[in-house]
C-alpha positions as CSV (number, residue, x, y, z in Angstrom):
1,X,-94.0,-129.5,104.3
2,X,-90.2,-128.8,104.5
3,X,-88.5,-130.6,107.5
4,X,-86.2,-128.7,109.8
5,X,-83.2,-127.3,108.3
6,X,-80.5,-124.3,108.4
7,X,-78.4,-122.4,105.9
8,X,-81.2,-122.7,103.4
9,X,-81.6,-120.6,100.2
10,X,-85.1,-118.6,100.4
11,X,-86.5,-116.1,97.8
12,X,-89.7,-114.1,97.1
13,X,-91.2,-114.2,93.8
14,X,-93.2,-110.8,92.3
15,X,-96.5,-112.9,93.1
16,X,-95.6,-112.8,96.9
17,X,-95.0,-116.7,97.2
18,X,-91.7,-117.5,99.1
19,X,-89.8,-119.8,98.0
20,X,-87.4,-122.6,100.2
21,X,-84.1,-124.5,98.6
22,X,-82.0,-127.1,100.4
23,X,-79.7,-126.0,103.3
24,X,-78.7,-128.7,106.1
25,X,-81.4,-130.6,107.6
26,X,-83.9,-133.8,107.3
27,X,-85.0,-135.5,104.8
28,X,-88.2,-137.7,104.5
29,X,-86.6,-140.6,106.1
30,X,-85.4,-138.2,108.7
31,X,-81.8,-138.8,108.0
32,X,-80.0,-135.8,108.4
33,X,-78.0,-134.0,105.2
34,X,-76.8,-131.5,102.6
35,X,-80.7,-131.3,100.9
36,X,-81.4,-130.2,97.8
37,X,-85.1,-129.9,98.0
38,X,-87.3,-126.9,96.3
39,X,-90.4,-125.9,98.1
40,X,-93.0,-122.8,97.1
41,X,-95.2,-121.3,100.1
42,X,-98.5,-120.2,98.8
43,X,-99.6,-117.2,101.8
44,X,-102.9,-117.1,100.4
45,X,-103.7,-120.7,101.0
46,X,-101.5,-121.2,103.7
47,X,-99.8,-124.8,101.6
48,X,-96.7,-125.7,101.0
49,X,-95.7,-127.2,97.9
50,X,-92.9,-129.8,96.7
51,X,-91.4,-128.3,93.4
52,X,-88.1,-129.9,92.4
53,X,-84.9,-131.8,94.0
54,X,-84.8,-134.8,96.4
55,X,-87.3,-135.9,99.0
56,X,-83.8,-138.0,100.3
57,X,-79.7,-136.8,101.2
58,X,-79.1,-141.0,100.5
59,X,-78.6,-143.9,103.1
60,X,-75.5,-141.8,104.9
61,X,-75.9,-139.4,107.3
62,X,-74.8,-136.1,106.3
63,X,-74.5,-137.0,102.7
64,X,-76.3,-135.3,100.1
65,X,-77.6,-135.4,96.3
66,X,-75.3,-134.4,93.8
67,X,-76.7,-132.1,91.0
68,X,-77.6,-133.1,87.8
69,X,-76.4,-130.3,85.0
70,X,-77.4,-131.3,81.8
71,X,-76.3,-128.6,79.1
72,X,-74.7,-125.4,80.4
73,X,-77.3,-122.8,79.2
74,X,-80.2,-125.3,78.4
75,X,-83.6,-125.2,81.1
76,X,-84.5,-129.4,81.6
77,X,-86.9,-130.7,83.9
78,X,-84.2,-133.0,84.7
79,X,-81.8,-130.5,85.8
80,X,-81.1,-129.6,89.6
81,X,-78.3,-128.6,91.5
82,X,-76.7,-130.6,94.5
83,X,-77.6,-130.7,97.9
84,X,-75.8,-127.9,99.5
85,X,-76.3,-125.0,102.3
86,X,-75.2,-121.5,102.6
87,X,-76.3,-120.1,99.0
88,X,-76.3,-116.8,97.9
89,X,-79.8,-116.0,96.1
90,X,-82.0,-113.4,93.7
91,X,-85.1,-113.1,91.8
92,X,-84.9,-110.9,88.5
93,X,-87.8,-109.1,86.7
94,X,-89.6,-112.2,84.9
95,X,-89.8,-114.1,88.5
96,X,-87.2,-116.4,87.5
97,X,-85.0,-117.8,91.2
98,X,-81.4,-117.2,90.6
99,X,-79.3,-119.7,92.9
100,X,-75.3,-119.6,93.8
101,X,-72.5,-121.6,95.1
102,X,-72.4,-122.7,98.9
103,X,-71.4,-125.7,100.5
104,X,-72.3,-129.2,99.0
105,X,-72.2,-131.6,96.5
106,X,-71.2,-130.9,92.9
107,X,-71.9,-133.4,90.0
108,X,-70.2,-136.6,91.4
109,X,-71.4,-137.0,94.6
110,X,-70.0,-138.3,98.2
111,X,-67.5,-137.2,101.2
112,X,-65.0,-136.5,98.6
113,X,-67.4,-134.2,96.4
114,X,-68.5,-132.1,99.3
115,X,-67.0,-128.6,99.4
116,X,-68.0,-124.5,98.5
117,X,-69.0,-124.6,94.9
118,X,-69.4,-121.9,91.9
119,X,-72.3,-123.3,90.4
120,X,-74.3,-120.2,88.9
121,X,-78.4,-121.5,88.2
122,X,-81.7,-120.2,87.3
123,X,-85.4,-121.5,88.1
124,X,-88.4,-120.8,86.2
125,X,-91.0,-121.5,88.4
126,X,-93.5,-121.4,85.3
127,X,-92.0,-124.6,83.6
128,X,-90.7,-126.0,86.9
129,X,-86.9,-126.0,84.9
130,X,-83.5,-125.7,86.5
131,X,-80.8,-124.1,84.4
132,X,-77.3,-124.6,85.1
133,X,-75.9,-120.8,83.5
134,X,-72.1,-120.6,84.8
135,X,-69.8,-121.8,87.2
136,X,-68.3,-125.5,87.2
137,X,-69.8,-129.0,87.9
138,X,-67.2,-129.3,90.8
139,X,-65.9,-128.5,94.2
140,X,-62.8,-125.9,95.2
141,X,-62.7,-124.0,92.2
142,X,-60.6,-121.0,92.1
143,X,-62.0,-117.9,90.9
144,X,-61.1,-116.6,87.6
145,X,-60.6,-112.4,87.7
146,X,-59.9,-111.6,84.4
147,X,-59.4,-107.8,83.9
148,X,-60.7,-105.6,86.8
149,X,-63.9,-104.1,85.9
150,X,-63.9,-106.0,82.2
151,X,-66.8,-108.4,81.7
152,X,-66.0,-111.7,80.4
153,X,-67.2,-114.8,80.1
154,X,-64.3,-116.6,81.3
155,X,-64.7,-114.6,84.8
156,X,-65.6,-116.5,87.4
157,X,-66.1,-115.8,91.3
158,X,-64.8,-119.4,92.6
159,X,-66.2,-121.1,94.9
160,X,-67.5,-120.0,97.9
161,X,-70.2,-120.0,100.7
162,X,-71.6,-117.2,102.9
163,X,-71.1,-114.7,100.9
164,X,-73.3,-111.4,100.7
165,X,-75.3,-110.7,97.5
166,X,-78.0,-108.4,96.3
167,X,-79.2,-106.8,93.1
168,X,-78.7,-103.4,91.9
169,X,-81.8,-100.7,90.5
170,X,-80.8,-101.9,86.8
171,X,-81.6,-105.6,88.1
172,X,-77.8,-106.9,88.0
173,X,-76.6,-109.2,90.7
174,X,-74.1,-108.4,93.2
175,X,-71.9,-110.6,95.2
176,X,-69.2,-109.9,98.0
177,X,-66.9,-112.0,100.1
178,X,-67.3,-115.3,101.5
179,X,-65.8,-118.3,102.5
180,X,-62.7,-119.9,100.3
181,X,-61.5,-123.6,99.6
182,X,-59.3,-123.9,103.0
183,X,-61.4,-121.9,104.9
184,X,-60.1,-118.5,103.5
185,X,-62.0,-115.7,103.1
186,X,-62.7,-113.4,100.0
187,X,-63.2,-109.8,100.0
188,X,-63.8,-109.1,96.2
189,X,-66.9,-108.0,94.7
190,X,-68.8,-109.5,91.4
191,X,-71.4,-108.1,89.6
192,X,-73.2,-110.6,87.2
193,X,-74.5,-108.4,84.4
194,X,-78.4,-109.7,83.7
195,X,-79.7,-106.4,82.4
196,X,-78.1,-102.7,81.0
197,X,-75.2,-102.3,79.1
198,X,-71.8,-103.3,80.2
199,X,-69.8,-101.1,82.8
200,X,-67.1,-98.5,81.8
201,X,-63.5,-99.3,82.3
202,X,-62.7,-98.5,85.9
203,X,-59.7,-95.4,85.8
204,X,-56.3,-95.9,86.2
205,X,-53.7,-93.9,87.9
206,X,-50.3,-92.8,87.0
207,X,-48.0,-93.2,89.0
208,X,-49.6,-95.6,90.9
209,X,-51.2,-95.8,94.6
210,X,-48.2,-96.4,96.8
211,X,-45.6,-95.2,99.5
212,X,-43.5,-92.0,98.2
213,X,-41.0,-89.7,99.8
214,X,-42.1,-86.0,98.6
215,X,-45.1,-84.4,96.7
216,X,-46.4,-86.8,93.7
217,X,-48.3,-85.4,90.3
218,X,-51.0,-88.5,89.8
219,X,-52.7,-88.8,86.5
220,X,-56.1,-90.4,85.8
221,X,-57.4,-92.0,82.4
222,X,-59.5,-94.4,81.3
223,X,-59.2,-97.0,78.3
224,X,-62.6,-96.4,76.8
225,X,-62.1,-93.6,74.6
226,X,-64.7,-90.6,75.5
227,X,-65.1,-90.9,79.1
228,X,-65.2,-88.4,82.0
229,X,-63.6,-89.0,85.5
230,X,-64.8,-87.7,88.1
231,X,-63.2,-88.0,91.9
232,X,-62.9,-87.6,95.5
233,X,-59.4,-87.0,97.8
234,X,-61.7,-87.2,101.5
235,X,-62.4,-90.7,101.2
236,X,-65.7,-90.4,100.3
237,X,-67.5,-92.4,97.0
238,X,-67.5,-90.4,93.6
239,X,-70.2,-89.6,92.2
240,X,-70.9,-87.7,88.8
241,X,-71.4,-84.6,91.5
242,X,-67.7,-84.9,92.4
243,X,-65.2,-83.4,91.6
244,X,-64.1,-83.9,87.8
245,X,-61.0,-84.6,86.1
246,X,-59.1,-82.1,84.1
247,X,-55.7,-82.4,84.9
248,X,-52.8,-84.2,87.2
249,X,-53.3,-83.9,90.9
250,X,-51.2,-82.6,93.0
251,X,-50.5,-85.0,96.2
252,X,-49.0,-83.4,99.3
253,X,-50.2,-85.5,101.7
254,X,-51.1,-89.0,102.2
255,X,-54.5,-89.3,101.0
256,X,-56.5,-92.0,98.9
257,X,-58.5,-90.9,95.5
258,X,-61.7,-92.7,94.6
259,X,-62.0,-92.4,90.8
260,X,-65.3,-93.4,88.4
261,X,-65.5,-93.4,85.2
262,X,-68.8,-92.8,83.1
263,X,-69.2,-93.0,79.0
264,X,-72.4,-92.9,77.4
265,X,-74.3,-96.3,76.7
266,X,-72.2,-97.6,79.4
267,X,-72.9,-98.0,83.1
268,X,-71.1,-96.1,85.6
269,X,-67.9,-97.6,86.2
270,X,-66.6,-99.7,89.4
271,X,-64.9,-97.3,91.6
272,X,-61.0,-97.8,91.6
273,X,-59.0,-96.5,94.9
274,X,-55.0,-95.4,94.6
275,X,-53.9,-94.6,98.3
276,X,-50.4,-92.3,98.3
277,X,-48.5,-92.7,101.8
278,X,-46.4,-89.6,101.5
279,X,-43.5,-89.2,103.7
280,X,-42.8,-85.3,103.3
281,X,-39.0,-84.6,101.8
282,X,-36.0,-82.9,103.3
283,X,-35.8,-79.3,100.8
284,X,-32.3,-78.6,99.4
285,X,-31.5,-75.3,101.2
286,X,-28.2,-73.5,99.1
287,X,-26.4,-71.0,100.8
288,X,-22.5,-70.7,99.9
289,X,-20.7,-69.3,103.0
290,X,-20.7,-65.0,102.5
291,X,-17.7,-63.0,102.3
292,X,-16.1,-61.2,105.5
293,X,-17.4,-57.9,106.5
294,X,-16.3,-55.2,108.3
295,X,-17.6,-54.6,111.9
296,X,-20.6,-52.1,111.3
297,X,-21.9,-53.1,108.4
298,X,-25.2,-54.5,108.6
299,X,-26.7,-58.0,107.3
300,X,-28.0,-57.5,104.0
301,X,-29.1,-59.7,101.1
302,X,-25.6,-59.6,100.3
303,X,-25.0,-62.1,102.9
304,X,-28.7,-63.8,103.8
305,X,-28.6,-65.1,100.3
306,X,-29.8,-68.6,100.9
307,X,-32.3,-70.9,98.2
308,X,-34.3,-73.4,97.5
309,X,-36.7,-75.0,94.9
310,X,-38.9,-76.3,97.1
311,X,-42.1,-73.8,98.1
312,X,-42.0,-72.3,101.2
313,X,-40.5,-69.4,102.9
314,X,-36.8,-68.9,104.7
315,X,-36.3,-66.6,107.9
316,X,-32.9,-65.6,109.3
317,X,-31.2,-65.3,112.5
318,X,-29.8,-62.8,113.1
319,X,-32.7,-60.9,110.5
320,X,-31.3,-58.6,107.9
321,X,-30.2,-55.3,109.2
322,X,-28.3,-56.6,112.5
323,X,-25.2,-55.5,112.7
324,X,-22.9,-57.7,114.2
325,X,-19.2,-57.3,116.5
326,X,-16.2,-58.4,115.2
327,X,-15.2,-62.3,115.7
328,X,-16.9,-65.4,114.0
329,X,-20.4,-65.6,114.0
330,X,-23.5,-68.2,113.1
331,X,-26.2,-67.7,110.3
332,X,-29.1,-69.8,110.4
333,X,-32.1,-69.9,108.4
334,X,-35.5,-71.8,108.7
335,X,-37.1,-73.5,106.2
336,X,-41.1,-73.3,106.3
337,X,-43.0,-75.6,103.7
338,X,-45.9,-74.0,102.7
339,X,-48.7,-76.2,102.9
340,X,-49.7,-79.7,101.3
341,X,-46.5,-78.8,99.6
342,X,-45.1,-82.3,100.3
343,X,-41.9,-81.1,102.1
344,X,-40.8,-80.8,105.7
345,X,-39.0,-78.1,108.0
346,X,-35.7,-77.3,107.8
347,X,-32.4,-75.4,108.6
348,X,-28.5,-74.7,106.9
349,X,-26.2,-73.1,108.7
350,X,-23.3,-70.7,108.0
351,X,-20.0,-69.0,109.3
352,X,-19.7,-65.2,109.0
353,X,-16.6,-63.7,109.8
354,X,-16.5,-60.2,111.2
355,X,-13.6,-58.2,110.6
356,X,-12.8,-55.3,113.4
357,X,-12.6,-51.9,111.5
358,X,-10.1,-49.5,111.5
359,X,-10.7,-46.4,113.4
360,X,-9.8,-43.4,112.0
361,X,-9.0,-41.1,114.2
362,X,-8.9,-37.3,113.8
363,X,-6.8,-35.0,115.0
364,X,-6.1,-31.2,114.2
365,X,-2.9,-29.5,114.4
366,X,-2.7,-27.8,118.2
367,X,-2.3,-24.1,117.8
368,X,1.4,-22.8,118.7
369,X,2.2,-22.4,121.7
370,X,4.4,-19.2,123.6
C-alpha cells in the first residue's frame, strides 16, 4: 500500500477505481521525498495496487526521482514523470489519467532540479504507458500566451503548482492560477482543447477599456468573419440570451462590458472584459453678454439666449418674463445633464445692464383763466 504522503495527485477512473500519484511523503525505505509513485485502489476488492514510478525518492532525504520523457507525444512503458507534489489532475472520456505541473523534479534530477514544472502527461491505465504530451523537461519555465483566446501549439501555461483545474461538458481541461517561479502567483486561465472544435476569437473593443473624461462610443468586433456578439454592461457573464451586438455603445458611466463571441463550428468564445472609468465632463455653456434694455422690459429669449452641445437642459435666474429695475444686474443659468449623458452640472454667468426709462409725462393746456 501507498505510505503516508501529502499534496498527492488522485483521480477516478469511469470503472470507479481511484487512482494515487506521488505528492510528498515516504518511500519504501521510509526516507522521506518528492515520490513519484502510481498506485490504483480497487473498492471492490478492497487492494491496492503498485502501477508505475519509484518504490524510492533516492539515498537523500527530501530528494526525489526525476522523470523519464522519452519522445514528446510517444506512450513507453518506460516513461514517467518526476517525483513531485501539488499536481493539477483529469480523466477524459476513454479513462486515460491526465497529470500537470507541480513542484518536483524535472528530467535531470537533484536540489538544483527541484522547482514548479509545466510538464503536461497522460496515463493509459490499459497498457500501463506514461506519455509526456506538452510542457518542458525542466523547472521555472515561463509561460508562453501567445494570442488571447487563439489556440496554439506554442502556448504554454508555465510552470506552476496549486493551481485549480477542472474539465468542461465538451471534455476540455481547464486550469486557473497557481503558484509562479519566485513564489508569484498567476491569475490566468488555460483551457487545453482535448475534444470539440477550437473556440471563437474573443471580441475586441474600440476604443479600448480605460479611464476617460466625458461620454465614450465603444465598438465591438471580432476577427473571425461571421460571428455574433452578444454582451452585458451590469457585470454579469454573457450569454447567447444577452444582449446582442448591433451597433456602438454609448458609455455614460463607468461601467465594464463582458463581450462573447459565437460562430458556427466553433465553440463559444472566452469572455473578454473592457472596464470605462468615466469621469463626467465640464459642458461648454455659450452665452455672449445681451444688449442693455430699458427698465420695464421683460427678460425674453432675446436676452436668456445661452447654448450648449452637450444634452441636457438650462434654467435661468431671474426666469424669462421678470422684469428687472434699472442698474447692473446678474444672469445665471444652470446646466442639468440629462442622464448617463457623460457630463456634469454647470453654470455661466452674465451682466445685464438696465437702463432707467424716460418718463413721459403728460400734461394738457390749463383752460384760461379770468
Amino acid at each position: 500500500m501507498p505510505g503516508a504522503r501529502d499534496g498527492a495527485t488522485v483521480w477516478t477512473d469511469p470503472t470507479g477505481k481511484f487512482w494515487l500519484f506521488g505528492g510528498e511523503g515516504f518511500d519504501s525505505a521510509d526516507t522521506i521525498g518528492e515520490l513519484n509513485d502510481l498506485w490504483e485502489f480497487d473498492p471492490n476488492t478492497g487492494t491496492w495496487e503498485w502501477v508505475s514510478g519509484s518504490n524510492s525518492v533516492g539515498s537523500v532525504r527530501y530528494y526525489g526521482q526525476p522523470g523519464s520523457y522519452g519522445t514528446r507525444g510517444t506512450p513507453s512503458i518506460a516513461n514517467y514523470p518526476g517525483g513531485r507534489q501539488g499536481s493539477n489532475s483529469w480523466t477524459d472520456a476513454t479513462g486515460n489519467l491526465w497529470l500537470f505541473g507541480g513542484n518536483g523534479f524535472g528530467a535531470i534530477g537533484g536540489i538544483s532540479d527541484w522547482g514548479n514544472l509545466d510538464d503536461l502527461w497522460r496515463f493509459n491505465p490499459s497498457t500501463d504507458e506514461w506519455t509526456w504530451m506538452t510542457g518542458t523537461p525542466s523547472i521555472a519555465s515561463l509561460p508562453s500566451y501567445g494570442t488571447f483566446g487563439i489556440p496554439d501549439p506554442g502556448n504554454d501555461p508555465g510552470s506552476r503548482g496549486g493551481a485549480v483545474s477542472w474539465a468542461d461538458l465538451a471534455g476540455n481541461f481547464w486550469l486557473f492560477a497557481g503558484v509562479a517561479p519566485g513564489n508569484g502567483i498567476y491569475e490566468d486561465s488555460w483551457e487545453y482543447l482535448l475534444n470539440g472544435p477550437a473556440h471563437a476569437t474573443p471580441p475586441t473593443y474600440s476604443p479600448a477599456g480605460g479611464s476617460y473624461i466625458g461620454p465614450q462610443s465603444t465598438t465591438i468586433s471580432d476577427a473571425l468573419s461571421g460571428t455574433a456578439i452578444y454582451y452585458t454592461t451590469d457585470g454579469s457573464m454573457p450569454t447567447t440570451s444577452s444582449t446582442a451586438y448591433t451597433s456602438a455603445i454609448h458609455i455614460g458611466h463607468s461601467q465594464t462590458i463582458n463581450a462573447i463571441a459565437v460562430a458556427a463550428g466553433y465553440g463559444q468564445s472566452p469572455v473578454n472584459s473592457a472596464t470605462f472609468d468615466i469621469t463626467p465632463a465640464q459642458p461648454t455653456i455659450n452665452w455672449p453678454p445681451p444688449a442693455s434694455i430699458t427698465y420695464g422690459t421683460p427678460l425674453s429669449s432675446t436676452q436668456l439666449d445661452a447654448t450648449t452641445t452637450s444634452p441636457g437642459t438650462l434654467t435661468y435666474t431671474p426666469p424669462a418674463g421678470t422684469v428687472l429695475s434699472g442698474g447692473t444686474h446678474t444672469l445665471s443659468v444652470s446646466f442639468t445633464p440629462e442622464p448617463d449623458s457623460g457630463y456634469a452640472a454647470a453654470s455661466f454667468i452674465v451682466g445685464l445692464t438696465v437702463l432707467k426709462a424716460v418718463p413721459v409725462i403728460t400734461w394738457p393746456v390749463p383752460a384760461a383763466m379770468t
